[in-house]
N, C-alpha and C positions, 0 to 999 in steps of 0.2 A: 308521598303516600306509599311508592312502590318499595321504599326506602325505611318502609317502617317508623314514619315519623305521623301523630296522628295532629289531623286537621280538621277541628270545629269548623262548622258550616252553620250561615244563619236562621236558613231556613229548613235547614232538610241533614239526613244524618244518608251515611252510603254505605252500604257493609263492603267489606274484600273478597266481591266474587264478583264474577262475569254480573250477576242483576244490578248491584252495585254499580260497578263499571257502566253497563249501559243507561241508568238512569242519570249518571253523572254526566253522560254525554246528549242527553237528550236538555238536561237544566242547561248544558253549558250552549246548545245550540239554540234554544229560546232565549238566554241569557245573550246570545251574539245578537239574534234577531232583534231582541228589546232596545241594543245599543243601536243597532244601523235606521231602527224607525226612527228613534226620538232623534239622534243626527240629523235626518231626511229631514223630520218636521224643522228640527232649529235653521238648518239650510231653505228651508222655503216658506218659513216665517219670514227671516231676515234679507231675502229678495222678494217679497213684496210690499215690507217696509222701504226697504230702499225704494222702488218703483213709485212707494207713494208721497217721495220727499224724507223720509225720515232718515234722522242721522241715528244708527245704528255703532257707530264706533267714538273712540274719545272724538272730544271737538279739540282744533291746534289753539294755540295761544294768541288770547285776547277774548274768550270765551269761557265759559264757567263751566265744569263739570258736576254737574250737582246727581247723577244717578237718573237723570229723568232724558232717558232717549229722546222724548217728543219735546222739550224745552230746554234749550242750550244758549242761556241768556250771555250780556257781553259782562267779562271783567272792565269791571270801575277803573283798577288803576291799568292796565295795559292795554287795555280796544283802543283809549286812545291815542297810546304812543303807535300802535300798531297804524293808525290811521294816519299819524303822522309820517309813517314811513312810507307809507304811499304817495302820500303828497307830496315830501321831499323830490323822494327818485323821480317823479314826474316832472319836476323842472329842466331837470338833466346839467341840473350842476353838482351831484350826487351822485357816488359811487358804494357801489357796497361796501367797499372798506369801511369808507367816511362814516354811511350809516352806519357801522358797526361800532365807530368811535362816538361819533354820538349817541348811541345808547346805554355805552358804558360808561359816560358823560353824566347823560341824565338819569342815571341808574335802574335802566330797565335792566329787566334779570325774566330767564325763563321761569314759569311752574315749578315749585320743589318738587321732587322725583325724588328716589330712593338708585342706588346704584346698583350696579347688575352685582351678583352676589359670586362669589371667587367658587373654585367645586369645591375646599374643603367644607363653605356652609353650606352649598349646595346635599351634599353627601351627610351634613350632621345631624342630630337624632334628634335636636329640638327643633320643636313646630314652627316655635313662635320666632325662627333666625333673623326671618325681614322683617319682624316689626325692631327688634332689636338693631337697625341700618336705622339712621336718622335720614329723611329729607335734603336734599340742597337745592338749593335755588343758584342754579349756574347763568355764568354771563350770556349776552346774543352775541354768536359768533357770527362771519361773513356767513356759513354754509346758512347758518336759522334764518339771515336774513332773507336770503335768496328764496329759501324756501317758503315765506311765508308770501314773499311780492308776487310767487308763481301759484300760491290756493286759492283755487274759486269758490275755496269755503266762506271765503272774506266778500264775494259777489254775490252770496247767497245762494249758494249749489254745493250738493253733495255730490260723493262717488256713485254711480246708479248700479243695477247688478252686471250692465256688461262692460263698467268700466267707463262710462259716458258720463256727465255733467248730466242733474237731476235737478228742479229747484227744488228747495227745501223747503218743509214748515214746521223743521223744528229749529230755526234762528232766522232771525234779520240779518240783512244785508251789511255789512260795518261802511262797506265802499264802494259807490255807483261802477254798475256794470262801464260804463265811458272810461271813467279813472280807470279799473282794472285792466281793458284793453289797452290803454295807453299805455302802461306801464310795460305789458307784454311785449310792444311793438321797441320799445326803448329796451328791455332786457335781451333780444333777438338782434338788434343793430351791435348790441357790445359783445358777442358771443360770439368769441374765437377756436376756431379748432386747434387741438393741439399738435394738427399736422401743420406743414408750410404749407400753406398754398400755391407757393412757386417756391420750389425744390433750388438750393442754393446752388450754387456753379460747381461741384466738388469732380474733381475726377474719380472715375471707376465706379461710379453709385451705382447701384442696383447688379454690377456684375459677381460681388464675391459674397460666396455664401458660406458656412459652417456645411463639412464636411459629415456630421455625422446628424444633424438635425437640420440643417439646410436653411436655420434662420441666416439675413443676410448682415454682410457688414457693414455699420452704417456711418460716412465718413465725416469727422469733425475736425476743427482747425485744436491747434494747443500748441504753445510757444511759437506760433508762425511756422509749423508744420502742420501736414495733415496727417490725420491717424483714420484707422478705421475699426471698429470696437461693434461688437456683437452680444446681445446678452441672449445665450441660449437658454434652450430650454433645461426646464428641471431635469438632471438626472443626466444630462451632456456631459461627454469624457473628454471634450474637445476643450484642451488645456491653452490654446491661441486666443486671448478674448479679447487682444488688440492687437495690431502692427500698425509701421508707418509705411507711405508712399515707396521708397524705398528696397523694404524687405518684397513687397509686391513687385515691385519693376523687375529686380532681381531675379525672382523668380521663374517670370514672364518671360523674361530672355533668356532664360536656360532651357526651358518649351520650346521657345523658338528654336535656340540653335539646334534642337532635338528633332524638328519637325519634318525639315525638309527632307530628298536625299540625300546621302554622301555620294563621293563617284563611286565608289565600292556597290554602293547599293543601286544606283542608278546603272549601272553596266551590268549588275544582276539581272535589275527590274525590265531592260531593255530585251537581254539573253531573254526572256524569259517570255516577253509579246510575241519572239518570232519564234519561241518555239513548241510552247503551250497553247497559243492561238488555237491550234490545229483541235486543241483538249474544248477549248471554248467552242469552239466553230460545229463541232460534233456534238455539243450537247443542244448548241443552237438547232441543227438538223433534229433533232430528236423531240424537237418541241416544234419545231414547222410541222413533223408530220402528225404529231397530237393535234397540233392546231387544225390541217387541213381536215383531219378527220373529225370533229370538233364543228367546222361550216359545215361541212357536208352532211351530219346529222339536223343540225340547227336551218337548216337552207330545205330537207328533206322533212321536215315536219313543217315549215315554211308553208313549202307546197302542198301540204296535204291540209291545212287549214285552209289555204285560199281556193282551191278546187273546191272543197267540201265546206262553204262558208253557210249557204242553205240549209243544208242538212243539220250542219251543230248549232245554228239558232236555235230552225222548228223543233229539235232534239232536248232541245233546252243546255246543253253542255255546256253553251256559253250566252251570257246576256250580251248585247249590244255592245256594253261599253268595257264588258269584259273580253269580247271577241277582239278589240281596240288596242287594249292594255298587254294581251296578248302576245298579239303583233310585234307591235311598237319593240316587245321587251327582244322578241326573237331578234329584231332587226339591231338592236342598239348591242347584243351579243355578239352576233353577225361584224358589225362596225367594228369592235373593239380586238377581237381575233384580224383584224386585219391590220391595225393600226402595229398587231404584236411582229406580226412581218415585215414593217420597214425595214429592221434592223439589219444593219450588213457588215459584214467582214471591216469592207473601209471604214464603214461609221466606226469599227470598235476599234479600228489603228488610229482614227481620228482620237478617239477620246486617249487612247493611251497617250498619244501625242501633247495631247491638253492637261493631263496630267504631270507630265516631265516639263513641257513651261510653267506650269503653274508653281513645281517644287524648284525651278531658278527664281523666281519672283519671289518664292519664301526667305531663298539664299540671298538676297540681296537688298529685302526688308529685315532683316537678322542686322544686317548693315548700317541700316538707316534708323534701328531699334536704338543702336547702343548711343548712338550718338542725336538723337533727337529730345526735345524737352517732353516733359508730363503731357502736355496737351497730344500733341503728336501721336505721343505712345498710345495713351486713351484711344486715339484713332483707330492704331494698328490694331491693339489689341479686341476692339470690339467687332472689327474688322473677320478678325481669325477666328476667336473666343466667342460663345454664346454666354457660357457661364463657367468660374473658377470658384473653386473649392479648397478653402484653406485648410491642409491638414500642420499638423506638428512638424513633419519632415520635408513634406514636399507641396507642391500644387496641382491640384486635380483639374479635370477641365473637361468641357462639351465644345464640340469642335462648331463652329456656322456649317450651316447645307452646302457649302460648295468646299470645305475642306474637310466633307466626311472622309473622301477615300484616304488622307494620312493618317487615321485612326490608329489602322491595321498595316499600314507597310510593312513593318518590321516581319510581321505575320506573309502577307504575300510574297517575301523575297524568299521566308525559308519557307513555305509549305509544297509540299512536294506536289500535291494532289491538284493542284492550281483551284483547290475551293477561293481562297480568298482573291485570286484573280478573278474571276467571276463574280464576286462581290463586290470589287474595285469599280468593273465596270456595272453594274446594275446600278450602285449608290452614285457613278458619273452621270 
């Protein structure tokens, strides 16, 4: 209309002014209003139909659709093949397949239906497009069967409004509540997940993942190898969607030989505990005396609650069990600032210590890598490795909690500031 196009209206005409305008918006907010009431009513019609047994939507097959919500009589020719196929399954020499060959046997065929219509008739300018779709009466597949041995429409209950089993009055029962459940308890025995339930014997399962979507890679045998194959996610640039055992091991030992120290670096690393220590050792002092001044306030309000514990009851400042929690917290503060002083000069030469055995122990599992089978490796590597990240070029990786500190070596040999020595030993 702003466009200069004009538009018939059925019950009312609107000139092109502000009065116009506004009356337009008044029809059009009754016109909203009129939609949302009669929605309301259809919606709470149709739940306490439901509530009262009535079948309110189509009835499934082997029952008649005739237009009458309250009477949904049984089809002649299929209720009782339908019934048939309950009684079948329930012998349990009957498989849905099977069922499904013998209905196409005996020429059971679902309801004709019309098919879903493509968008260009969706989008075409005649009315009449779906009546112009003929009907088909298509075969019972496995899924129809299934579906039909699992409706307790066929027990005589409908859907209720919160989704609960209602009994009905508007159809009879095709097949005794007993039968129904029996079949139930027989279609739950045959119902397999489509995971394993016991995860096959594969090495490296669950440690390698996609590098840039982190789904994992999951290992399968093919020619008497094992591979490992990942299907990421939509929109993943990670062009690796399979390797074998092999390309993995490979890589793992190039880590390896990466991880430990060299002597190069280890005659750094060692230079560098006696003589940066002193860097360590002074920031230690600097946080002792945080810390002592830290009890001494925490120890000094201590006391001024427990002298003054009378007073801030009757005061009301604190209740009972809040005077309690109080305490308690000052005191587990108090604990904890002490437990921060163990720490000592030897303990931190100890750990550096533990760290230079631990990188001979890498150097001499690097050894026993190259020359050990799949199993073995598996070991090591789950051993060192938390998780591995396959990229296109290399192998990525989270180190286990005891080999955090060779993260960073490379970092602690050259940093001058001795930060990452400080980090070597907090993460020890």
């Amino acid at each position: 209309m702003r466009q200069g196009v004009e538009v018939k209206f059925v019950y009312a005409s609107y000139d092109d002014t502000s009065s116009g305008a506004l009356h337009m918006d008044i029809d059009g907010m009754f016109a909203v209003h009129h939609s949302r009431v009669t929605s309301e009513k259809v919606r709470i019609t149709t739940r306490n139909l439901r509530e009262q047994g009535v079948c309110t939507y189509k009835a499934p097959v082997g029952y008649l659709n005739t237009g009458n919500m309250h009477e949904k009589p049984f089809d002649p020719v299929r209720a009782p093949l339908v019934k048939d196929l309950f009684e079948k399954y329930d012998t349990g020499e009957w498989t849905l397949h099977s069922l499904a060959r013998w209905a196409s046997d005996v020429g059971f065929v679902m309801p004709a239906v019309r098919r879903r219509r493509t968008e260009d008739e969706l989008l075409g300018d005649s009315d009449d497009s779906e009546n112009k779709i003929s009907k088909i009466e298509r075969p019972v597949t496995y899924g129809n069967i299934h579906k039909i041995l699992s409706n307790s429409f066929y027990k005589g209950y409908i859907i209720g409004p919160d989704g609960f089993d209602v009994k009905s009055v508007s159809h009879t029962a095709l097949v005794s509540e007993e039968l129904f459940n029996s079949v139930q308890q027989k279609l739950k025995k045959k119902k397999v997940s489509q995971h394993y339930s016991v995860c096959l014997d594969h090495p490296y399962r669950k440690l390698v993942r996609c590098v840039h979507c982190e789904r994992l890679y999951t290992p399968y045998e093919k020619k008497g190898a094992t591979y490992y194959g990942s299907k990421c996610k939509a929109g993943c640039v990670n062009s690796v969607t399979s390797f074998n055992t092999d390309v993995l091991e490979n890589k793992v030992a190039e880590l390896l030989s990466r991880l430990y120290f060299t002597p190069e670096e280890l005659e750094e690393f060692e230079y560098r505990v006696q003589t940066d220590l002193s860097l360590v050792e002074a920031g230690r002092q600097r946080n002792l005396r945080d810390i002592e001044q830290k009890k001494k306030r925490l120890r000094e309000e201590q006391k001024y609650l427990r002298d003054n514990k009378l007073t801030l009851l009757k005061a009301g400042a604190y209740t009972p069990v809040g005077y309690i929690e109080e305490d308690t917290r000052i005191s587990n503060e108090i604990q904890l600032l002490l437990k921060e002083e163990v720490v000592s000069e030897e303990a931190m030469l100890e750990t550096m210590r533990d760290i230079v055995t631990l990188s001979e122990l890498l150097k001499n599992i690097t050894g026993y890598y190259e020359h050990a089978k799949t199993p073995e490796r598996e070991k090591i590597a789950r051993i060192i490795f938390s998780e591995l990240y396959m990229t296109e070029d290399t192998l990525k990786f989270k180190l286990t909690t005891g080999m955090k500190p060779f993260e960073s070596k490379l970092l602690s040999v050259c940093d001058p500031s001795g930060t990452q020595l400080e980090r070597i030993v907090g993460r020890a």
